[in-house]
PDB file of N, CA, C and O in Angstrom:
ATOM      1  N   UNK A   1       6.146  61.161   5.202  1.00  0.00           N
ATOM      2  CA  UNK A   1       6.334  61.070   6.630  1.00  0.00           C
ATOM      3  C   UNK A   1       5.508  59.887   7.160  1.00  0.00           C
ATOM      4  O   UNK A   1       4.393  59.577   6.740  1.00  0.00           O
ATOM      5  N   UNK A   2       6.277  59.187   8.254  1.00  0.00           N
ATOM      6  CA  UNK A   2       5.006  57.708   8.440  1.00  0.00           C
ATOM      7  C   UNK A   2       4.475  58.165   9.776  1.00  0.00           C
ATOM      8  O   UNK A   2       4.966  58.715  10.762  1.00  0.00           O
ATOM      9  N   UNK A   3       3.054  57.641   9.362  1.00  0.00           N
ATOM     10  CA  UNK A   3       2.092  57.881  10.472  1.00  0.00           C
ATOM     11  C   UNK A   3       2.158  56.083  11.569  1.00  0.00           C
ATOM     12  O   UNK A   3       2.202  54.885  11.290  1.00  0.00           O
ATOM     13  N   UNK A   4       2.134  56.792  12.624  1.00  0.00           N
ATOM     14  CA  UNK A   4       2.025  55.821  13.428  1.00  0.00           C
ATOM     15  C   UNK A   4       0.609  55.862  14.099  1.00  0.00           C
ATOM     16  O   UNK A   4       0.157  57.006  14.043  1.00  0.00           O
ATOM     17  N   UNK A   5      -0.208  55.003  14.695  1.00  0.00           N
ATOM     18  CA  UNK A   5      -1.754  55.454  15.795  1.00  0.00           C
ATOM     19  C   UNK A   5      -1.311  54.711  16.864  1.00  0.00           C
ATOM     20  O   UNK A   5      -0.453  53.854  17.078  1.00  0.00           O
ATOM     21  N   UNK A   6      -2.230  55.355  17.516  1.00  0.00           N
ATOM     22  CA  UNK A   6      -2.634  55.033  19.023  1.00  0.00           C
ATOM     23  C   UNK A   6      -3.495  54.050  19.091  1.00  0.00           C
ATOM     24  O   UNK A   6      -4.466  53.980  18.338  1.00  0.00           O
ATOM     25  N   UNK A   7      -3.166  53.004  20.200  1.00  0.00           N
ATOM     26  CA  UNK A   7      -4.472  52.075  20.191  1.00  0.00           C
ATOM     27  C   UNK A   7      -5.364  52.009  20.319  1.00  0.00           C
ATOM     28  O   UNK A   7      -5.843  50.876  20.354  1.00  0.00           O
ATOM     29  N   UNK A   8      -6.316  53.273  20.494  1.00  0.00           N
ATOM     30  CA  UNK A   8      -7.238  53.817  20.750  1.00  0.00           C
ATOM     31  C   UNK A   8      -7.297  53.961  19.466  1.00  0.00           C
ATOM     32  O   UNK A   8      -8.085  53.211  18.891  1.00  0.00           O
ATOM     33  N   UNK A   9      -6.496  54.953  18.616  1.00  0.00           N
ATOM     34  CA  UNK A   9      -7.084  54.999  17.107  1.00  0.00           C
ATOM     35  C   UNK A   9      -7.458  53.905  16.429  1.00  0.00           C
ATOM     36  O   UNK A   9      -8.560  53.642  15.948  1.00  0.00           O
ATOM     37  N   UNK A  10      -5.994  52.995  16.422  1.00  0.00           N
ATOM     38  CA  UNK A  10      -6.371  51.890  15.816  1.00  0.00           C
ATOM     39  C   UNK A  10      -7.694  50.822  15.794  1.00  0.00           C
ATOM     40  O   UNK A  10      -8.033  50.207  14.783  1.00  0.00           O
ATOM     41  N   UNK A  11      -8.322  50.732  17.016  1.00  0.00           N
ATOM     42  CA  UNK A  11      -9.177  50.585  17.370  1.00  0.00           C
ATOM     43  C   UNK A  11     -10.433  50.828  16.928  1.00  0.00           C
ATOM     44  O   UNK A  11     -11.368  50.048  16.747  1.00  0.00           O
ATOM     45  N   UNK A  12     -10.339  52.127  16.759  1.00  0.00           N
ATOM     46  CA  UNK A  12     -11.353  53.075  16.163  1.00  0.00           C
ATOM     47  C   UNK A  12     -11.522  52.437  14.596  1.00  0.00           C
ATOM     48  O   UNK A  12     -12.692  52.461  14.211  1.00  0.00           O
ATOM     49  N   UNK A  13     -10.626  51.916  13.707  1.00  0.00           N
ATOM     50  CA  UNK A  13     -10.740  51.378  12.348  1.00  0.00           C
ATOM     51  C   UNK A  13     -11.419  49.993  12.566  1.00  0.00           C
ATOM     52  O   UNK A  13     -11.566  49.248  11.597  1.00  0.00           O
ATOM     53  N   UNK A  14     -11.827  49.635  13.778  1.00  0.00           N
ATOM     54  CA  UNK A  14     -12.696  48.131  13.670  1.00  0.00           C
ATOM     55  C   UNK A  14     -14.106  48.446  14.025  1.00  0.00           C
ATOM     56  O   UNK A  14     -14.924  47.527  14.056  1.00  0.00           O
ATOM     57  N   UNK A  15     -14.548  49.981  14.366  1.00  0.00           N
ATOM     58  CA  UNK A  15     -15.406  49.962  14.599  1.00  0.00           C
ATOM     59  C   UNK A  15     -16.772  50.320  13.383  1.00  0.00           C
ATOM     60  O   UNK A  15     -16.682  51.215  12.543  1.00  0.00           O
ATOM     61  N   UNK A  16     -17.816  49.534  13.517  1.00  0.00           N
ATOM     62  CA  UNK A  16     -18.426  49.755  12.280  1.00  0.00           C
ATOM     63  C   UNK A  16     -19.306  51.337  11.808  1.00  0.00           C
ATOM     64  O   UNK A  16     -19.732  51.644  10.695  1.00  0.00           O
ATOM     65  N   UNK A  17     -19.371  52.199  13.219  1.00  0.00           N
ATOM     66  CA  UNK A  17     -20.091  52.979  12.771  1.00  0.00           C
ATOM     67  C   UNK A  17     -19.266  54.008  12.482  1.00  0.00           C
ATOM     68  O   UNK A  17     -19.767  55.103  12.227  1.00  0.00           O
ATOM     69  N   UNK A  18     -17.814  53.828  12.473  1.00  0.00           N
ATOM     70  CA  UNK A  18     -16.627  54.846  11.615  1.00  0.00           C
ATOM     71  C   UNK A  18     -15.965  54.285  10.286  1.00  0.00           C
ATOM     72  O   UNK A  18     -15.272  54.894   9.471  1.00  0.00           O
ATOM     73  N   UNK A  19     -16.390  52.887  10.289  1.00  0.00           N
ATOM     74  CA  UNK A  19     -15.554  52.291   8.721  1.00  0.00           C
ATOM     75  C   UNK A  19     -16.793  52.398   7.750  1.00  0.00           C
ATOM     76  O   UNK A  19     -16.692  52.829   6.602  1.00  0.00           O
ATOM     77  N   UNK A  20     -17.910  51.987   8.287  1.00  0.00           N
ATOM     78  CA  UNK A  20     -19.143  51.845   7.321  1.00  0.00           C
ATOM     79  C   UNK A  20     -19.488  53.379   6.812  1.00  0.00           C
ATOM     80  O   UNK A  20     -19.565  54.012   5.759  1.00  0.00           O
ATOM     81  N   UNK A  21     -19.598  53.514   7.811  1.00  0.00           N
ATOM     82  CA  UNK A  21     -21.271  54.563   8.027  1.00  0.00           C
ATOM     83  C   UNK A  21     -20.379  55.771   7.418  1.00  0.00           C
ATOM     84  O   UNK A  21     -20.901  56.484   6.561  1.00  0.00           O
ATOM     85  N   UNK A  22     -18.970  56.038   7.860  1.00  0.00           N
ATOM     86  CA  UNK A  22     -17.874  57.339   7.162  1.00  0.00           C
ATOM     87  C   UNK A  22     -16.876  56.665   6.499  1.00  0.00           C
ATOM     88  O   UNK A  22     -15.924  57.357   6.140  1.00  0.00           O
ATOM     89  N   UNK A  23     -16.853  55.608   6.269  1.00  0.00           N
ATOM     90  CA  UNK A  23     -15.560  54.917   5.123  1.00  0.00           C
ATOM     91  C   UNK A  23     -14.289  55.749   5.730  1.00  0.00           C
ATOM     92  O   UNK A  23     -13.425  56.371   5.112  1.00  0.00           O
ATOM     93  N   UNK A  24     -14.421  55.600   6.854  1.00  0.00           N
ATOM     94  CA  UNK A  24     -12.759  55.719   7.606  1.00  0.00           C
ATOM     95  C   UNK A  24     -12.003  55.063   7.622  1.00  0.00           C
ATOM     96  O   UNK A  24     -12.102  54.049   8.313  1.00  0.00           O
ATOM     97  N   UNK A  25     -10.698  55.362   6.749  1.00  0.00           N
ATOM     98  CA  UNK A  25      -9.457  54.558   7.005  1.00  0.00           C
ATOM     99  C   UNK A  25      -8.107  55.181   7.136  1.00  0.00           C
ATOM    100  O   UNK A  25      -8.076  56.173   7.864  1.00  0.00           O
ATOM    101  N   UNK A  26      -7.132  54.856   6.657  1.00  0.00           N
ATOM    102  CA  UNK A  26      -6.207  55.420   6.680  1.00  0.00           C
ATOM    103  C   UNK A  26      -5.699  56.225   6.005  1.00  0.00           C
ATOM    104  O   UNK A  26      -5.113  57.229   6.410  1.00  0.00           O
ATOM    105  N   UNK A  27      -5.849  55.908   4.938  1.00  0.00           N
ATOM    106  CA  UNK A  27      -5.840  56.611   3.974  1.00  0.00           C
ATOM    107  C   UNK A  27      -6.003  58.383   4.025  1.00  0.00           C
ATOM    108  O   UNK A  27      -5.335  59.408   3.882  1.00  0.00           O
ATOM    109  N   UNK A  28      -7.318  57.936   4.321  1.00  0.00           N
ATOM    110  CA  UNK A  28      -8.874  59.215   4.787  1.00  0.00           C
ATOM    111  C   UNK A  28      -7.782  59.863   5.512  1.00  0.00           C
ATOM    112  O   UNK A  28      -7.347  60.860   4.934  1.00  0.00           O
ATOM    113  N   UNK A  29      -7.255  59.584   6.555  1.00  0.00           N
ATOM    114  CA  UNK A  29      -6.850  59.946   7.880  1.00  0.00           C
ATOM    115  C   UNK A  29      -5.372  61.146   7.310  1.00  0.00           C
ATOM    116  O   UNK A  29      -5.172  62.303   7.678  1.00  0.00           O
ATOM    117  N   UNK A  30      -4.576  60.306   6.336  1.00  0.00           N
ATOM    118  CA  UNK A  30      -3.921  60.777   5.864  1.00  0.00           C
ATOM    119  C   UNK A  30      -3.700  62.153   5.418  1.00  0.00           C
ATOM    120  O   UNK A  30      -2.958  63.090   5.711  1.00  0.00           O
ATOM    121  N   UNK A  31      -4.998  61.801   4.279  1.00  0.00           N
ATOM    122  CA  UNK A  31      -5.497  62.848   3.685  1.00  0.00           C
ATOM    123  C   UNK A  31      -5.707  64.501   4.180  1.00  0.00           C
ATOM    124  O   UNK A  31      -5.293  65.527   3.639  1.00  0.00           O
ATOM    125  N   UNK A  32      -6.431  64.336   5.293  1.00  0.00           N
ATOM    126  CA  UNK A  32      -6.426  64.791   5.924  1.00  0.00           C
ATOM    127  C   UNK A  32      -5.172  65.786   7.042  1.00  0.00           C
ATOM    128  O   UNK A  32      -5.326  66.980   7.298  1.00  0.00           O
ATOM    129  N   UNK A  33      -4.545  65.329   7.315  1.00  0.00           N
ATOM    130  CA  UNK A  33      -3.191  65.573   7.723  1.00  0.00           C
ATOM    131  C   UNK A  33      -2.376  66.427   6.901  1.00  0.00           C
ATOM    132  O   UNK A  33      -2.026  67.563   7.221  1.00  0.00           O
ATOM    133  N   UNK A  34      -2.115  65.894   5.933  1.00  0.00           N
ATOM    134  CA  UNK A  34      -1.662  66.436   4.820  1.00  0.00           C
ATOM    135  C   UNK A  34      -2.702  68.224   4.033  1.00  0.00           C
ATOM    136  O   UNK A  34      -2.261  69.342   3.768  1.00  0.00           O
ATOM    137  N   UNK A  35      -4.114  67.631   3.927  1.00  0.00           N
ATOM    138  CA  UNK A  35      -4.427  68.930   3.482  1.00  0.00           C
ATOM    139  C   UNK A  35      -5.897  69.610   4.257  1.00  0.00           C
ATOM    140  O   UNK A  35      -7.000  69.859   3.772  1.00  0.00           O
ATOM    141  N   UNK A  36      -5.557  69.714   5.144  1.00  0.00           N
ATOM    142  CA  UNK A  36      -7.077  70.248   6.369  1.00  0.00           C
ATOM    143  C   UNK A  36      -7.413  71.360   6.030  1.00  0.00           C
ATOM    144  O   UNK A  36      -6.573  72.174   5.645  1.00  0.00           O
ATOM    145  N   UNK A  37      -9.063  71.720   6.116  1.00  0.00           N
ATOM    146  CA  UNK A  37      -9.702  72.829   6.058  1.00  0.00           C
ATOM    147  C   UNK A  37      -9.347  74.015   7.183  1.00  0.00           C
ATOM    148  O   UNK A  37      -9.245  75.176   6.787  1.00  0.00           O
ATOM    149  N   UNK A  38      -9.163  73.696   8.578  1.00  0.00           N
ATOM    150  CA  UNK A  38      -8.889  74.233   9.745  1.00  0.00           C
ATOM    151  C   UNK A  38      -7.847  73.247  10.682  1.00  0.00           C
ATOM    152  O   UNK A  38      -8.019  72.115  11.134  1.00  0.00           O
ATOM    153  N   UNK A  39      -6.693  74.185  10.767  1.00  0.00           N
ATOM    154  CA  UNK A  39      -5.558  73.894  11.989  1.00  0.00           C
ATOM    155  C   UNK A  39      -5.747  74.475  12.985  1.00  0.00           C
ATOM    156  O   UNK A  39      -5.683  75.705  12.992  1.00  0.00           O
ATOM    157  N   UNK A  40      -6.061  73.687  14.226  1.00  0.00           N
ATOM    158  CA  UNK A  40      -6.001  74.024  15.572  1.00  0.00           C
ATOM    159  C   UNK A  40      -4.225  73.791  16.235  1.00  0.00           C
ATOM    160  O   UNK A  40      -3.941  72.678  16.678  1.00  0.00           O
ATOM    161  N   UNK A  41      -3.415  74.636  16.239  1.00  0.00           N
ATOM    162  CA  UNK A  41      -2.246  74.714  16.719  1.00  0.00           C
ATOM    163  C   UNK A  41      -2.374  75.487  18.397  1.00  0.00           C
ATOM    164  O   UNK A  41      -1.389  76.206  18.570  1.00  0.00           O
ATOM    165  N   UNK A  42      -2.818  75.492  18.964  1.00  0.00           N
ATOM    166  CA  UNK A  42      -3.005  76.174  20.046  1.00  0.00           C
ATOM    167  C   UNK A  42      -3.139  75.150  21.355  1.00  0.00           C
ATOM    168  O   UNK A  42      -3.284  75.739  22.426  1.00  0.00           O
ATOM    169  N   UNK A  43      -3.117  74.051  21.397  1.00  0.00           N
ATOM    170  CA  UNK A  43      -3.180  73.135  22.596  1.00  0.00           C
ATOM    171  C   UNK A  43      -1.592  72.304  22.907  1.00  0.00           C
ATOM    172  O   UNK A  43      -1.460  71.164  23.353  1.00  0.00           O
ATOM    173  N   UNK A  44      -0.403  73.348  22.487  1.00  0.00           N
ATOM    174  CA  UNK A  44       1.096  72.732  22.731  1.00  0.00           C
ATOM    175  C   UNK A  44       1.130  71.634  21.586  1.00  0.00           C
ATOM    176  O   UNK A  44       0.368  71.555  20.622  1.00  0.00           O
ATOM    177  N   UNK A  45       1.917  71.021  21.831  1.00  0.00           N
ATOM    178  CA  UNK A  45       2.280  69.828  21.528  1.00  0.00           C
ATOM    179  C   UNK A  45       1.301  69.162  20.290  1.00  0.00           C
ATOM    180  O   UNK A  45       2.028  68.829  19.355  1.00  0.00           O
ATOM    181  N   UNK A  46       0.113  68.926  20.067  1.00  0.00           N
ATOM    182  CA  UNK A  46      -1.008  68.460  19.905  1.00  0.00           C
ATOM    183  C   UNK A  46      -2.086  69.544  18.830  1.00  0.00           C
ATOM    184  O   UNK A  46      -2.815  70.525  18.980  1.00  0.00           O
ATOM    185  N   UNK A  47      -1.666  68.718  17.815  1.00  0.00           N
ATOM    186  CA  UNK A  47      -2.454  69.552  16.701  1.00  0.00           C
ATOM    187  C   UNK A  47      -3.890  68.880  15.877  1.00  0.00           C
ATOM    188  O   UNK A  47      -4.031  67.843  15.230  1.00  0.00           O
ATOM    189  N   UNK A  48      -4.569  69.670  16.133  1.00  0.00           N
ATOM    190  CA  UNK A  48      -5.997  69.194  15.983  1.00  0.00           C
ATOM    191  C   UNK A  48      -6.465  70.065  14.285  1.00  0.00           C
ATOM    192  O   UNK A  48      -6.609  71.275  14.108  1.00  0.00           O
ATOM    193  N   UNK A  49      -6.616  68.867  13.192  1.00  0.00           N
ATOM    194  CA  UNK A  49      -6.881  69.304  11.821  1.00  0.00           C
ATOM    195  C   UNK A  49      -8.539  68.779  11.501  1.00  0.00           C
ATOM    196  O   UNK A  49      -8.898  67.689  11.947  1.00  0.00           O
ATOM    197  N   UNK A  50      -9.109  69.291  11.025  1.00  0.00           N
ATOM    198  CA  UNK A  50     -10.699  69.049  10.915  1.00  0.00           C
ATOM    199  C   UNK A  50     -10.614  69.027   9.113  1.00  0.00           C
ATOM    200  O   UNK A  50      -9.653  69.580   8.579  1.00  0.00           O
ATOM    201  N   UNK A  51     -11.493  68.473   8.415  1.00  0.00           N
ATOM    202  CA  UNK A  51     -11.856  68.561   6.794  1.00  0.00           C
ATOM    203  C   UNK A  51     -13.100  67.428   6.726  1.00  0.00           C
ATOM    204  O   UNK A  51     -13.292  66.337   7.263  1.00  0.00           O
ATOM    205  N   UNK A  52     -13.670  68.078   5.995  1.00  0.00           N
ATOM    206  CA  UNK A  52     -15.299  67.809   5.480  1.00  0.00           C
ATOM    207  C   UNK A  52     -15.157  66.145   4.750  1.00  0.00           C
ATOM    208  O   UNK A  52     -14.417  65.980   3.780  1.00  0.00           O
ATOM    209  N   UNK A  53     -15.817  65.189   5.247  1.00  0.00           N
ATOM    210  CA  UNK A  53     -15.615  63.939   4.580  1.00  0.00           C
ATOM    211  C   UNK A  53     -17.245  63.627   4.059  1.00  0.00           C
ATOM    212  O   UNK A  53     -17.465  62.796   3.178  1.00  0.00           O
ATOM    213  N   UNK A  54     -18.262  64.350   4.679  1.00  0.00           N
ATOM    214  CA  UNK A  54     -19.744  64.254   3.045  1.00  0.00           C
ATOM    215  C   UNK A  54     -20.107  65.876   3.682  1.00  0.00           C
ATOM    216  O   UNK A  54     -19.519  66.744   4.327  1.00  0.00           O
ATOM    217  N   UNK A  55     -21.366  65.673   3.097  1.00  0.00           N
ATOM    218  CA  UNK A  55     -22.002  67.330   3.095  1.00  0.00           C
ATOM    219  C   UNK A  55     -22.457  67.677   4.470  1.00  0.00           C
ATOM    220  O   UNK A  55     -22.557  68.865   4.776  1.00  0.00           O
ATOM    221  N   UNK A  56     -22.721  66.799   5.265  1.00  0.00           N
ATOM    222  CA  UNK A  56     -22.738  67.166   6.726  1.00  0.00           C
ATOM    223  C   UNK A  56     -21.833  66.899   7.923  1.00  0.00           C
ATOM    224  O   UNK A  56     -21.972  67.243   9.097  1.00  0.00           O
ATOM    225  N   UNK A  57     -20.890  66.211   7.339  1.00  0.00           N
ATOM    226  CA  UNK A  57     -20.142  65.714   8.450  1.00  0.00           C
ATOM    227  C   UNK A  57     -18.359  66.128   8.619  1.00  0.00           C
ATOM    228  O   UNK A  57     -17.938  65.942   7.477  1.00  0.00           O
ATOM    229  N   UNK A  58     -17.680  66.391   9.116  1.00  0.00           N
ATOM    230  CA  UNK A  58     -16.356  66.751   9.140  1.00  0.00           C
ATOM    231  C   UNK A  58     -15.758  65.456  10.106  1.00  0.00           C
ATOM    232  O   UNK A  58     -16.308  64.851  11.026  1.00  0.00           O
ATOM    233  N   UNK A  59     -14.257  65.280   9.435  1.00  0.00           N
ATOM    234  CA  UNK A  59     -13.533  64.394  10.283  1.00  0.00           C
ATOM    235  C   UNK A  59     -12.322  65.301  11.266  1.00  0.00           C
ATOM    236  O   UNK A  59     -11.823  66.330  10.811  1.00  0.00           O
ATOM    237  N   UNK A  60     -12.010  64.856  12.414  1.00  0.00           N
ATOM    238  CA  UNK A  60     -11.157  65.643  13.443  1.00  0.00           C
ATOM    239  C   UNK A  60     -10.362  64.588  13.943  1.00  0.00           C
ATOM    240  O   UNK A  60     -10.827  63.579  14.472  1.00  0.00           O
ATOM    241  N   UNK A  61      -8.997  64.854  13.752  1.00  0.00           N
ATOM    242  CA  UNK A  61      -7.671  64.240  13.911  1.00  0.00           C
ATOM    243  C   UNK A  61      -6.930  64.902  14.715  1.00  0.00           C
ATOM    244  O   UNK A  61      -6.263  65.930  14.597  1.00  0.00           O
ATOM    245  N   UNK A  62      -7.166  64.053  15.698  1.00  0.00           N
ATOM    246  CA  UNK A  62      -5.491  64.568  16.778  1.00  0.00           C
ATOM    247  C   UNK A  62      -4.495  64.202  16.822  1.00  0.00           C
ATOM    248  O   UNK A  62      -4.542  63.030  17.195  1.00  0.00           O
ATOM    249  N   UNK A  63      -3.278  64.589  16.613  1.00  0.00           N
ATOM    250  CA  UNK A  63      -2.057  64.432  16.665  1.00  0.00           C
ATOM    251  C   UNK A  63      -0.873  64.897  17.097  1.00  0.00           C
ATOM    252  O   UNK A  63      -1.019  66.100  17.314  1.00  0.00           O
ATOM    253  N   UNK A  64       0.187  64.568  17.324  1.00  0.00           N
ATOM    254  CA  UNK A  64       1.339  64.990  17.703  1.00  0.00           C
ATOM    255  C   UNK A  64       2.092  64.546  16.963  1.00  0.00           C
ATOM    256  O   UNK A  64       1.973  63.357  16.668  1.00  0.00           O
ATOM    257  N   UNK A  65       3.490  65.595  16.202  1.00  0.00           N
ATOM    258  CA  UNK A  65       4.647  65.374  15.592  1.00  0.00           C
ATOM    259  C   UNK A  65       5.631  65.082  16.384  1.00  0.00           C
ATOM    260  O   UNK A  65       5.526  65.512  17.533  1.00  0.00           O
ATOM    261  N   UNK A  66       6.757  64.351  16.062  1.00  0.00           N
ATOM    262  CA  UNK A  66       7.555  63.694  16.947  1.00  0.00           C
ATOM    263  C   UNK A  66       8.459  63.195  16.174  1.00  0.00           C
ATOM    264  O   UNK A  66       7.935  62.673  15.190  1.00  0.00           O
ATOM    265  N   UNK A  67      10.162  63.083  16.183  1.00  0.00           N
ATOM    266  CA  UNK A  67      11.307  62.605  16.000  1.00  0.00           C
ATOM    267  C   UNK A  67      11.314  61.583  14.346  1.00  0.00           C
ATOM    268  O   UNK A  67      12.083  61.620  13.386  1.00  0.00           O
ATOM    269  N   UNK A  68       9.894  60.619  14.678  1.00  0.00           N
ATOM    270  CA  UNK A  68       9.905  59.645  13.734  1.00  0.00           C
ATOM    271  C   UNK A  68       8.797  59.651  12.890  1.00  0.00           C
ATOM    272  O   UNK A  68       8.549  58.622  12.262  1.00  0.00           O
ATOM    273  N   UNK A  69       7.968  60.802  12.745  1.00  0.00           N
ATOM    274  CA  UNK A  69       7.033  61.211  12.061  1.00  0.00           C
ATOM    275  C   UNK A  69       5.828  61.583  12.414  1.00  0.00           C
ATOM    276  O   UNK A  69       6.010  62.731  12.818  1.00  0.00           O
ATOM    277  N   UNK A  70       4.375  61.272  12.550  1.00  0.00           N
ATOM    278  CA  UNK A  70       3.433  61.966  13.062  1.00  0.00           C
ATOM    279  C   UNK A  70       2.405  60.681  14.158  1.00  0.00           C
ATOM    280  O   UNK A  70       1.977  59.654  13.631  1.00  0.00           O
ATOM    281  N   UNK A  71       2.187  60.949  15.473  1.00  0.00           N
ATOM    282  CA  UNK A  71       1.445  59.934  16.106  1.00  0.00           C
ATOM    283  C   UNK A  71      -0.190  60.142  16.094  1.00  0.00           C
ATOM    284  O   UNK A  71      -0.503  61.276  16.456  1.00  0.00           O
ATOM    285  N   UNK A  72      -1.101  59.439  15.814  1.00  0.00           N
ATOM    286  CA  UNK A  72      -2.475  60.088  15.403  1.00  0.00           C
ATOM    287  C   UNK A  72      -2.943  59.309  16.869  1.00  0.00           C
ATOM    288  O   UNK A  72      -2.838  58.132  17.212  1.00  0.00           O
ATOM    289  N   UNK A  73      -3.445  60.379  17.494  1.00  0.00           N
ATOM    290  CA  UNK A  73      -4.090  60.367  18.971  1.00  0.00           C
ATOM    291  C   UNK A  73      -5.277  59.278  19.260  1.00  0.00           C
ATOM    292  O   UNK A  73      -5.489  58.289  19.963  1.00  0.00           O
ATOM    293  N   UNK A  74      -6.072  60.287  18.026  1.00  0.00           N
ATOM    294  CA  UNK A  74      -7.682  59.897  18.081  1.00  0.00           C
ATOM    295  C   UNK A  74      -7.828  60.518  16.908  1.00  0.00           C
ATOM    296  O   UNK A  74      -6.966  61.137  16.285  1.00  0.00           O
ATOM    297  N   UNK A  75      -9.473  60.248  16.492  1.00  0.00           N
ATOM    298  CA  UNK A  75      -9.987  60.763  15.110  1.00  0.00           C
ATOM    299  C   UNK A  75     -11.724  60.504  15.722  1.00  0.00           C
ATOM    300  O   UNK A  75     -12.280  59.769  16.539  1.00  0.00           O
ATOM    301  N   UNK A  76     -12.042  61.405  14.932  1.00  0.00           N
ATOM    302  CA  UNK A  76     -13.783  61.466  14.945  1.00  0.00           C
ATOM    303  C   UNK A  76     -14.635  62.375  14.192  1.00  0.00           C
ATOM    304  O   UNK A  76     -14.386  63.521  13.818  1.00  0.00           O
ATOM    305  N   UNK A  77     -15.682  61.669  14.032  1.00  0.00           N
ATOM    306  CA  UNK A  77     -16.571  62.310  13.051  1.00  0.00           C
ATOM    307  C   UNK A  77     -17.325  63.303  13.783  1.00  0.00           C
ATOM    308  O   UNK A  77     -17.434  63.015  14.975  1.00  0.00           O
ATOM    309  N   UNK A  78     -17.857  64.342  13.448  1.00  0.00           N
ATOM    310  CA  UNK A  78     -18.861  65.410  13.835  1.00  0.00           C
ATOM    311  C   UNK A  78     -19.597  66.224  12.923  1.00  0.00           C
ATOM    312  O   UNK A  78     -19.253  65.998  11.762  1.00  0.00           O
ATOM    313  N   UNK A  79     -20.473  67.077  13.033  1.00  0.00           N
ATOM    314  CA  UNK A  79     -21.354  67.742  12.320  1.00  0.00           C
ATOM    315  C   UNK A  79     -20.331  68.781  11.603  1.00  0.00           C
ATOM    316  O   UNK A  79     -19.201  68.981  12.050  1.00  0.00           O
ATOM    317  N   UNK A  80     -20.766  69.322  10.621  1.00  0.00           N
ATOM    318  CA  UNK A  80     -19.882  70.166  10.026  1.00  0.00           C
ATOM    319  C   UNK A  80     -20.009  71.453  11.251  1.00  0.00           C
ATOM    320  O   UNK A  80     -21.018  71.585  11.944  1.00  0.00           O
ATOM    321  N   UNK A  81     -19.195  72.050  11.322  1.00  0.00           N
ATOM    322  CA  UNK A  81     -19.047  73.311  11.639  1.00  0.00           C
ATOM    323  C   UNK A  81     -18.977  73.141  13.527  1.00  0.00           C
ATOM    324  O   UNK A  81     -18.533  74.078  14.190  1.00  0.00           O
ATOM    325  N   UNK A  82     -19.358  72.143  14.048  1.00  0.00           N
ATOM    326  CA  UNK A  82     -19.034  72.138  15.001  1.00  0.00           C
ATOM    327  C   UNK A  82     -17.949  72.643  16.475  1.00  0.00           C
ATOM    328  O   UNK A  82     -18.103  73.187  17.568  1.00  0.00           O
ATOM    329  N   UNK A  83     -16.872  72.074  15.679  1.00  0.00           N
ATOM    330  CA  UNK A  83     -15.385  72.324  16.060  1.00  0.00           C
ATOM    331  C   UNK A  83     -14.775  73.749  15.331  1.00  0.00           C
ATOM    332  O   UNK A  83     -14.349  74.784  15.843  1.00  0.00           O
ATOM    333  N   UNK A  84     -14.934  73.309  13.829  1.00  0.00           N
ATOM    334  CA  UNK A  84     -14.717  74.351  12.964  1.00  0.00           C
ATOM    335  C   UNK A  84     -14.541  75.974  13.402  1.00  0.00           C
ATOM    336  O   UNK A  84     -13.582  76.728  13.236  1.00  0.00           O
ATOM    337  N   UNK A  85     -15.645  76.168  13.929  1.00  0.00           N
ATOM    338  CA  UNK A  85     -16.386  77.407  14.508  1.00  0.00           C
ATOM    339  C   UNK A  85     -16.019  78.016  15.521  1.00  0.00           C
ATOM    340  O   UNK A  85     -16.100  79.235  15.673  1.00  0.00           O
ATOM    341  N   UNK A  86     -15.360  76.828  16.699  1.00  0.00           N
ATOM    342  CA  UNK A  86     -14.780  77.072  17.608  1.00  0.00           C
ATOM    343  C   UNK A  86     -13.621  77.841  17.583  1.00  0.00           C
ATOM    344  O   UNK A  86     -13.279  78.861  18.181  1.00  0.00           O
ATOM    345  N   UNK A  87     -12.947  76.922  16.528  1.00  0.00           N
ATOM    346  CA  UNK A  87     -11.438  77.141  16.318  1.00  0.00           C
ATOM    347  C   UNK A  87     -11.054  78.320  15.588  1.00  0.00           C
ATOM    348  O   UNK A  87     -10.024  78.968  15.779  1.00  0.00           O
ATOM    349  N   UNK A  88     -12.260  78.635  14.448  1.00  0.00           N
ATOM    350  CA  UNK A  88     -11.828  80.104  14.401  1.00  0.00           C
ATOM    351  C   UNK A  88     -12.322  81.493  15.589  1.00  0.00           C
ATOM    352  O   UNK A  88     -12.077  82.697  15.658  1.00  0.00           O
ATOM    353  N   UNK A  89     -13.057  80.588  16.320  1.00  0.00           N
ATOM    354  CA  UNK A  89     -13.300  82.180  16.835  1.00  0.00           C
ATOM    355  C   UNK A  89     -12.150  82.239  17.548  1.00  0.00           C
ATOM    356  O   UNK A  89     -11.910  83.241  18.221  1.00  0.00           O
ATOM    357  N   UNK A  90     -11.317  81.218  17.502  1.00  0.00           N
ATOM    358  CA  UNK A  90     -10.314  81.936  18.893  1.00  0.00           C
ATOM    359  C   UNK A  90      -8.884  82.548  18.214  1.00  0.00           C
ATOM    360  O   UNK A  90      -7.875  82.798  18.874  1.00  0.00           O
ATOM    361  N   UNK A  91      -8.994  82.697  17.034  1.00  0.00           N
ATOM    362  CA  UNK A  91      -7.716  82.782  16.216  1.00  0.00           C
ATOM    363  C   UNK A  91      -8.418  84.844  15.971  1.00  0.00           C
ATOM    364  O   UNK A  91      -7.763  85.644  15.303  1.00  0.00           O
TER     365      UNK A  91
END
C-alpha cells in the first residue's frame, strides 16, 4: 500500500533531533504501520499506532486511510508508555 505524508511530516524527516537522535525515516515509519504495539482506532477517521523504537522511547504515527493508500499526518517520539497507557485504559 503507498504511503503518502503531510508536509508537516515530511518536514519532520529534515529535522535533526528526529533523524539523528531516533534514526527516523521512512522506512521506520512504515514499519510501524504495518506492525504496532498499540492501535488507537477511536478518534474517526484517524488512526493513531505507537511501537517502541529503543528501550525508552516509543514512536506515534498519525494517520488516515484513504482511496489511494495511507496519508501519515504527523509522527513523534515520546517516552515509552506515555500514550501507550492512555490508550489502553480507554479500551
Amino acid at each position: 500500500m503507498k504511503i503518502y505524508y503531510s508536509k508537516h511530516a515530511e518536514e519532520k524527516f529534515t529535522e535533526e533531533s528526529y533523524v539523528f537522535r531516533f534514526r527516523i525515516n521512512k522506512s521506520l515509519i512504515r514499519k510501524i504501520i504495518g506492525k504496532p504495539d498499540v492501535i488507537d482506532d477511536s478518534r474517526g477517521e484517524k488512526l493513531i499506532v505507537i511501537a517502541g523504537i529503543d528501550k525508552r522511547h516509543s514512536l506515534v504515527v498519525v494517520y488516515k486511510l484513504f482511496s489511494k493508500g495511507i496519508f501519515v499526518i504527523t509522527f513523534f517520539p515520546a517516552r515509552k508508555g506515555r500514550y501507550e497507557s492512555k490508550i489502553l485504559q480507554r479500551r
